[in-house]
C-alpha positions in Angstrom: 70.2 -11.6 1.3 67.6 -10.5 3.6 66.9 -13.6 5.0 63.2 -14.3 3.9 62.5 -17.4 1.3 61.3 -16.4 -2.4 57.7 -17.5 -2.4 55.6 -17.2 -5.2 52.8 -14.5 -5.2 50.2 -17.6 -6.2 51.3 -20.3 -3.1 48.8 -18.3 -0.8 46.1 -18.1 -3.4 46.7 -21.9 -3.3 46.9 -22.4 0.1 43.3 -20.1 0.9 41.8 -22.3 -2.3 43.3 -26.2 -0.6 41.5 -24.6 2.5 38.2 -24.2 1.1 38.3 -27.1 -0.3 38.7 -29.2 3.5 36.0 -26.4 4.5 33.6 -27.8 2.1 34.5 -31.6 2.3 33.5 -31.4 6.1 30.6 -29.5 6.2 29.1 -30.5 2.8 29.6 -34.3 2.0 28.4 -35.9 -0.9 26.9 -38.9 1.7 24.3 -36.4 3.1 23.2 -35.4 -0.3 21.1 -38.4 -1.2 17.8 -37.4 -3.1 15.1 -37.1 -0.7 12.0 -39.3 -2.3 8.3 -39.0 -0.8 6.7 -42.2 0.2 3.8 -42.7 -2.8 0.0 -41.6 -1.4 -2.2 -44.3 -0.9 -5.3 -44.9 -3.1 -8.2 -43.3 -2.0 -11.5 -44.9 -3.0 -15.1 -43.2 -1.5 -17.0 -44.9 1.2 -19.9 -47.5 -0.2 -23.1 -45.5 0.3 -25.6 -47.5 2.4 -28.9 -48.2 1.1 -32.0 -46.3 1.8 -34.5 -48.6 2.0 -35.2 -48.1 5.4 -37.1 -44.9 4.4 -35.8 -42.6 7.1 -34.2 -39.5 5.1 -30.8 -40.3 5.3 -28.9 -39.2 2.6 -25.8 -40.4 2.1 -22.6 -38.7 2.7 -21.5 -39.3 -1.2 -24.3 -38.9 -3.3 -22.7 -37.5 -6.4 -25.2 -34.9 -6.6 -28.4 -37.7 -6.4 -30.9 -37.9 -3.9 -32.8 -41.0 -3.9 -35.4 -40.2 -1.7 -36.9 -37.0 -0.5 -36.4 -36.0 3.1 -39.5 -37.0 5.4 -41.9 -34.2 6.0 -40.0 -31.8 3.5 -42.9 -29.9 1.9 -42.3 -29.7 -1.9 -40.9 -25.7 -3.4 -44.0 -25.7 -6.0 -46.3 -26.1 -2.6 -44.7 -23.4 -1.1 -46.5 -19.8 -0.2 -45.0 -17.1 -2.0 -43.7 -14.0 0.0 -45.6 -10.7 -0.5 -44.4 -8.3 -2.7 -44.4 -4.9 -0.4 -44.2 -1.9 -2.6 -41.1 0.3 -1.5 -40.5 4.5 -1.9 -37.4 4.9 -4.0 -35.7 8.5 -3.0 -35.9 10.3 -6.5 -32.8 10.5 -8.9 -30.5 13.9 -8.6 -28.3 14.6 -11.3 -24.8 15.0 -10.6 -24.9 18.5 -12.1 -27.3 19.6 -9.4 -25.6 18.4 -6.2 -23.0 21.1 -5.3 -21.0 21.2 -2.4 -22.0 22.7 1.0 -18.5 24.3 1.5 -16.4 25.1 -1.7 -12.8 24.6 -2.0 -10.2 27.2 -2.2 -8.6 27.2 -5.5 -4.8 26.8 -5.6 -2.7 29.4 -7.6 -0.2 28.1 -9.7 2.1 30.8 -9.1 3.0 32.9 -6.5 3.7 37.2 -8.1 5.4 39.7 -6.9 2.2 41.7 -6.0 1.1 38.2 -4.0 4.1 38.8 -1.7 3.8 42.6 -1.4 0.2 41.9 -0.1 1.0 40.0 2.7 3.9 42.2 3.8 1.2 45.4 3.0 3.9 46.8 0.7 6.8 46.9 3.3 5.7 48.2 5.9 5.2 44.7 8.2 7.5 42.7 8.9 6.6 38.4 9.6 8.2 36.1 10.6 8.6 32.9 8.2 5.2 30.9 9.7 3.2 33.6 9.9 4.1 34.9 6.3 3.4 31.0 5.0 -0.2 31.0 6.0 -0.8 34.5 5.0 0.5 33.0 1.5 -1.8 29.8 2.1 -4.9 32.2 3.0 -4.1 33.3 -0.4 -4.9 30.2 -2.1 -1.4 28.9 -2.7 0.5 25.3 -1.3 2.5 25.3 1.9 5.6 23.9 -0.1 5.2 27.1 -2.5 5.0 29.7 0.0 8.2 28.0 2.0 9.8 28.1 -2.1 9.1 31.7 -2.3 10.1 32.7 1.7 13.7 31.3 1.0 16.2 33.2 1.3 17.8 32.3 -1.5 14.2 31.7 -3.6 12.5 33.5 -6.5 12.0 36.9 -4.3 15.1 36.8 -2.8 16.3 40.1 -4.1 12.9 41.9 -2.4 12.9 40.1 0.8 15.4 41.0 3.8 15.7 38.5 6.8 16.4 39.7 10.3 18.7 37.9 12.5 15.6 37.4 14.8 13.8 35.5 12.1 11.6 39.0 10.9 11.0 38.9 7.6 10.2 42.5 5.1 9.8 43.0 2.4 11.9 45.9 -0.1 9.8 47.8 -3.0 
């Protein structure tokens, strides 16, 4: 025998479960859970609206819309002067069609070619370094995300493009 008492695999699974159990009969009784009940709002009934027979313009702060009596020295709307129309310059009407833009936009190319990348390395014989050879390739017309596509070295032009250790880029025919 080695000395160690057979316990069942499920007594700790007990044990941790008993323990929960105390856990929550400590921290959570059932006393403190009573339901929680909101004293009833008193009835609210509108102030009395005082008389006005005193004459003085006083309009009652609830009136349901009613005014008794018009305000001393208020001057009716009919007797009111009515503002002079002024005659105002409208700017004329330019179709849409006829505005056009003071500076156009460069058009993006979809793709970038072959003879695209030969340009901006003027056929081999100059050698850029990978910024420079992106905004040549954005001069072009084309996206900064395509030209860095196309630069990589293992991209679409990979076979035609030969990186230096110094970060020189050229380009093979």
């Amino acid at each position: 025998m080695n000395g160690r008492p057979n316990i069942p695999p499920i007594a700790p699974l007990l044990l941790i479960g008993l323990a929960v159990l105390a856990i929550k009969a400590l921290f959570f009784s059932e006393a403190e859970k009573k339901p929680e009940t909101t004293p009833a709002a008193p009835e609210r009934k509108p102030a009395p609206i005082p008389p006005n027979s005193a004459g003085n313009g006083f309009i009652p702060p609830y009136s349901a819309g009613k005014i008794s009596a018009p305000l001393s020295g208020a001057v009716p709307a009919d007797s009111a002067p009515a503002m002079p129309k002024i005659p105002v310059a409208l700017p004329p009407i330019i179709p849409a069609a006829e505005i056009q833009p003071e500076i156009p936009l460069p058009t993006r190319k979809k793709f970038i070619a072959r003879a695209d990348m030969a340009k901006i390395f003027n056929g081999g014989t100059q050698g850029l370094t990978r910024m420079s050879a992106v905004f040549a390739l954005k001069a072009l017309g084309f996206g900064k995300t395509a030209a860095y596509a196309a630069l990589s070295p293992d991209g679409r032009f990979s076979a035609w493009l030969q990186c230096a250790p110094d970060g020189i880029i050229t380009w093979k025919n």
